[in-house]
C-alpha positions in Angstrom: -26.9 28.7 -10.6 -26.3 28.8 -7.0 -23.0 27.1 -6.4 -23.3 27.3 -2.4 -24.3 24.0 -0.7 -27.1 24.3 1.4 -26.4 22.0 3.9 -28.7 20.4 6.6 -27.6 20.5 10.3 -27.4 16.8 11.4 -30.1 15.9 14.3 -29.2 13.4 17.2 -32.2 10.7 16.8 -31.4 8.8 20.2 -30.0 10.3 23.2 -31.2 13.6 25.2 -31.0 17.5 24.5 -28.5 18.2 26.7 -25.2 19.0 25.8 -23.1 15.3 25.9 -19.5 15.5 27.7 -17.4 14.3 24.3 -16.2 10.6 25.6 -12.7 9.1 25.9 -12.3 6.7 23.3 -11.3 2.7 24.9 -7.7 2.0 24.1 -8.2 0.0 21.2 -9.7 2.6 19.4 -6.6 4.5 17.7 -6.1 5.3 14.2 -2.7 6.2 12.8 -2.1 10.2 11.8 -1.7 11.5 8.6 2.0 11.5 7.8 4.7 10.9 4.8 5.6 11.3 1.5 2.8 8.6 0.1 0.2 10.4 1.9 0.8 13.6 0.8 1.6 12.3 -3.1 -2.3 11.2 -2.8 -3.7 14.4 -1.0 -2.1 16.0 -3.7 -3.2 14.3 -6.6 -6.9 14.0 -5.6 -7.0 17.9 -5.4 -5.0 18.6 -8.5 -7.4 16.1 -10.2 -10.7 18.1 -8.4 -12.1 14.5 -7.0 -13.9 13.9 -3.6 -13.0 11.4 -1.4 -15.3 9.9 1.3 -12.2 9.5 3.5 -12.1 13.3 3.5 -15.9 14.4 2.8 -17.1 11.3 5.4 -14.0 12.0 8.4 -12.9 8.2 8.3 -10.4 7.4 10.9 -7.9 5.6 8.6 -7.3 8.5 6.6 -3.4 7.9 7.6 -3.2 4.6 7.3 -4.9 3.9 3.8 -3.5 6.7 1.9 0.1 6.5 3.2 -0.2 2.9 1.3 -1.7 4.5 -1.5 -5.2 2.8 -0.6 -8.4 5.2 -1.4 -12.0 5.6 -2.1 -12.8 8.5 -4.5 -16.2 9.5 -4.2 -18.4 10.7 -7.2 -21.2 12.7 -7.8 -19.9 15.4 -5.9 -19.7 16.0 -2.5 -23.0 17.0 -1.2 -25.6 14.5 -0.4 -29.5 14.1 -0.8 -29.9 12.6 2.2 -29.3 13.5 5.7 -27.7 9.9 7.3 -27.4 10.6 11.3 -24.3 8.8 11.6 -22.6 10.4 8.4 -20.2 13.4 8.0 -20.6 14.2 4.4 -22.5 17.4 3.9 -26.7 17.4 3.4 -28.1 19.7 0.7 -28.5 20.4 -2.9 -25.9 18.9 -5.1 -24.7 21.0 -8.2 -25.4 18.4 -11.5 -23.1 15.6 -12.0 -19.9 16.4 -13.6 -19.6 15.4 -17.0 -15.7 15.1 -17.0 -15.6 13.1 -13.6 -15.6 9.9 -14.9 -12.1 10.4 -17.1 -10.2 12.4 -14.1 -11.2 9.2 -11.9 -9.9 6.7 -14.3 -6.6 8.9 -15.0 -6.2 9.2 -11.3 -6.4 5.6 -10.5 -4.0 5.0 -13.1 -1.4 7.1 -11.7 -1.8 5.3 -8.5 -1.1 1.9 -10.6 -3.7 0.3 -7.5 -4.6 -3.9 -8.4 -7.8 -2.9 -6.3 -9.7 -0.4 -5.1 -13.6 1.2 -4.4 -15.5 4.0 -5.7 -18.4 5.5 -3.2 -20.6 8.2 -4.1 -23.7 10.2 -2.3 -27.0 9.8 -3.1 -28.7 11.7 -5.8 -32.1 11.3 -5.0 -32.5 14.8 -7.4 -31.8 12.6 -10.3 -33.9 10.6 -12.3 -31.5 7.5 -12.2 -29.9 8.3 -9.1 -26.9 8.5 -11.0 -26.8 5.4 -12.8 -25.8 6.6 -15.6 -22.9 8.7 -14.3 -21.5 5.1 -12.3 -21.7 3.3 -15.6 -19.6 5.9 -17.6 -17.3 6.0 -14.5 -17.0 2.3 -14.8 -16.1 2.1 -18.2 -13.5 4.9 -18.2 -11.7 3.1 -15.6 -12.2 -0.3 -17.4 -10.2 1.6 -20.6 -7.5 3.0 -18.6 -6.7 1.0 -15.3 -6.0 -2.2 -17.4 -5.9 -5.3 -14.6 -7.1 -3.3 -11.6 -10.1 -4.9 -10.0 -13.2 -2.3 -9.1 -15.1 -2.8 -6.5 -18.5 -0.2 -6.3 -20.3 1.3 -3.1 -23.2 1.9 -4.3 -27.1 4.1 -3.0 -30.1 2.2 -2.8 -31.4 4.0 -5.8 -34.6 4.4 -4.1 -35.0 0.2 -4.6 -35.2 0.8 -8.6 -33.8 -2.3 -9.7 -33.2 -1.3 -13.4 -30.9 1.1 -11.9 -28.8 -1.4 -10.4 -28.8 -2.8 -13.9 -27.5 0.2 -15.6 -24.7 0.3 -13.0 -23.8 -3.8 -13.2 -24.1 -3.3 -16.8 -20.6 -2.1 -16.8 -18.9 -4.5 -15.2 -17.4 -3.6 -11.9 -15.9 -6.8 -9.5 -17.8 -6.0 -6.6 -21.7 -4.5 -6.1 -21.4 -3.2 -2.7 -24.6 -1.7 -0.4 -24.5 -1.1 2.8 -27.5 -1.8 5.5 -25.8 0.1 8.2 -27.8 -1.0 11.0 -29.9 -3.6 12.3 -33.5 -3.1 10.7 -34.9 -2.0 14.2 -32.6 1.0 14.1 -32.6 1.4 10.2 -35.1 4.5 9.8 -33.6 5.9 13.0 -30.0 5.8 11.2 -30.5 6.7 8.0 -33.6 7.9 8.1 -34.7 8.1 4.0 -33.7 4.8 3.4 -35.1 1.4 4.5 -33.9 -2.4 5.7 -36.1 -4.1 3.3 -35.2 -1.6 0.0 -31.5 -2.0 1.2 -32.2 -5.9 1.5 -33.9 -5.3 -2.3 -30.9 -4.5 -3.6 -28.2 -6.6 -2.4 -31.1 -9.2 -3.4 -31.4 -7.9 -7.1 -27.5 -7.8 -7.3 -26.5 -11.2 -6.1 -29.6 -12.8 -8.3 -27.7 -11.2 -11.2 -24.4 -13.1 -10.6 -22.5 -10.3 -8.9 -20.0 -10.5 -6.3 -21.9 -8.4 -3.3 -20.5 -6.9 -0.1 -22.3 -5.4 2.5 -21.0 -3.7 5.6 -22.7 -2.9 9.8 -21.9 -0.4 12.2 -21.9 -1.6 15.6 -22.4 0.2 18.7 -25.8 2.5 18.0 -27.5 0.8 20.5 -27.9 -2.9 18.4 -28.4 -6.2 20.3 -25.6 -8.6 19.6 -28.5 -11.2 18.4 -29.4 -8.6 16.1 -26.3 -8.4 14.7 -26.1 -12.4 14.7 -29.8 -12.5 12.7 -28.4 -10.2 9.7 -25.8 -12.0 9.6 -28.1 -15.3 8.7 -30.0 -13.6 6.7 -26.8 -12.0 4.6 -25.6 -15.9 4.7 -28.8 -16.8 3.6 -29.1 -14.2 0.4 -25.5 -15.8 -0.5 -23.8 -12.2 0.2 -19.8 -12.3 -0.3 -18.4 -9.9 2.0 -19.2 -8.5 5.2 -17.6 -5.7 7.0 -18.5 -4.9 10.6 -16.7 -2.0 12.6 -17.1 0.5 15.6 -19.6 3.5 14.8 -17.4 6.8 16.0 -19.2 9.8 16.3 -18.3 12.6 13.7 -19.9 15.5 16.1 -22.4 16.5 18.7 -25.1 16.8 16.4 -24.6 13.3 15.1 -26.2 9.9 16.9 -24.5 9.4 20.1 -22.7 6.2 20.6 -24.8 3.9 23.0 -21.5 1.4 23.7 -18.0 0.7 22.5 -17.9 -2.9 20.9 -15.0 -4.6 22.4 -12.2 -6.3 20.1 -12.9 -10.0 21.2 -17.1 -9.3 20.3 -16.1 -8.5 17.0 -13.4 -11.1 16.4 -16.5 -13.4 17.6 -18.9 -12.2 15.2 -16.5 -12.5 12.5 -16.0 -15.9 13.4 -20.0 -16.7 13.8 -20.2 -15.2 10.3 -17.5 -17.4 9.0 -19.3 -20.2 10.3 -22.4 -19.6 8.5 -20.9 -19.4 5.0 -20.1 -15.9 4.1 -16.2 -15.9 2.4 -14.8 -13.0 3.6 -15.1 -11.0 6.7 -13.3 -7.4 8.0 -14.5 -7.2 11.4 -12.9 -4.8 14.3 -13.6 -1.1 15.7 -11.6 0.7 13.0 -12.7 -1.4 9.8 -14.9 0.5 7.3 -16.4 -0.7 4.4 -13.5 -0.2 2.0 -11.0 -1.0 5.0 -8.2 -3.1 3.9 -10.4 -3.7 0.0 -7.1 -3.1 -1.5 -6.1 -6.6 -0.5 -9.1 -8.7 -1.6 -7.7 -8.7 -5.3 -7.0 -12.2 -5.4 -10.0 -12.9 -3.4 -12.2 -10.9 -5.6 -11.1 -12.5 -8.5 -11.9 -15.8 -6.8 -15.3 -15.1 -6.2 -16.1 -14.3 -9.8 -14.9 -17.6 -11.1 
């Protein structure tokens, strides 16, 4: 078998063919560097245990910050994705088969980090027949038998919208069934190109109807009307979604979608509040959050929710 990824070159959707200055990032956009002996103690055990991260594969900005408090999403299913996302950094080609062992290395790596919380991510495997449903739900359990007391928290695909899927995965019982819709649905196809708003939608839908805890997090600053953000967030009010996370899209390259505008701290400390207002629990809004930013302190709140 081929064990070369053959990756896709990432294709600017909006913006012009001329080669874009890089801009200066605004003042508030400033992530803490990779430093000290926590960080390191992580960096080295992911490796030694052979597990993907998207805070390595996907270039997140709080790299330093999250690790160096031993904070981390592992990311399974490998490390090459199906799909080719315009705003992500994680590799596009075809993925070698799902690793039969992951599941146990994740669990005994989580344990050794003695985390009360934290998220697993994965790509999509739109080359299997379950999208790896199967694979999440024996991840799931393996952590279940060895990280007794942690809360789990899952970042889920869309599964191309099959429901049973979703199923298979809540079957298992993680805390939190997250999805994310990205985007507004004007710019959905633009950003992510083989997914959609309304199968995205489907699935948080499906989730929540089955008694989950859901989470759901928006980039901000792809070109999005501020009352376009405000509508999701009624709707995602509306579905009865738990949390929402809204932060800064930052551009991983050239060939990625260029930013159309820096949101400013006080619009996203206003959004927050809006969504507050309209019933959702928890909010992480600002131009560094991600979707797992800060999710290693929402034990308590998580634990909340499923009461």
């Amino acid at each position: 078998m081929d064990q070369t990824p053959h990756t896709a070159r990432h294709l600017p959707v909006l913006g012009n063919s001329e080669p874009e200055p890089r801009p200066r990032h605004p003042a508030w956009i400033k992530a803490r560097l990779p430093s000290g002996k926590t960080f390191f103690e992580v960096r080295d055990l992911v490796h030694s245990q052979r597990l993907h991260t998207v805070c390595e594969s996907a270039s997140c900005p709080n790299i330093g910050e999250c690790w160096s408090r031993r904070a981390i999403t592992i990311m399974i299913l490998g490390n090459i994705c199906t799909r080719s996302c315009q705003f992500c950094d994680v590799p596009t080609g075809r993925p070698l088969p799902p690793d039969p062992d992951e599941p146990r290395r994740v669990a005994l790596a989580l344990k050794e980090l003695g985390l009360r919380h934290t998220v697993i991510t994965c790509v999509d495997r739109d080359d299997l027949k379950d999208g790896g449903a199967a694979h999440w739900a024996e991840t799931i359990r393996q952590v279940r038998a060895h990280c007794d007391g942690m809360t789990l928290e899952v970042l889920t695909g869309d599964f191309k919208g099959n429901t049973d899927d979703v199923d298979t995965v809540l079957a298992a019982g993680p805390d939190v069934f997250a999805h994310n819709l990205e985007t507004v649905p004007r710019l959905s196809r633009q950003v992510r190109v083989q997914a959609s708003y309304p199968r995205s939608y489907k699935i948080l839908a499906h989730a929540k109807s089955r008694g989950a805890v859901t989470k759901t997090g928006l980039m901000l600053g792809l070109g999005e009307s501020i009352d376009e953000v405000r509508q999701v967030l009624r709707e995602l009010a509306s579905l009865g979604i738990d949390i929402v996370t809204m932060g800064q899209y930052l551009r991983p390259s050239k060939n990625h979608l260029p930013i159309a505008r820096y949101v400013t701290p006080d619009e996203f400390a206003e959004l927050a509040q809006e969504a507050r207002s309209l019933g959702i629990p928890h909010v992480e809004s600002g131009p560094l959050v991600r979707s797992s930013y800060h999710a290693d302190g929402q034990a308590e709140l998580v634990r909340s929710l499923r009461k």
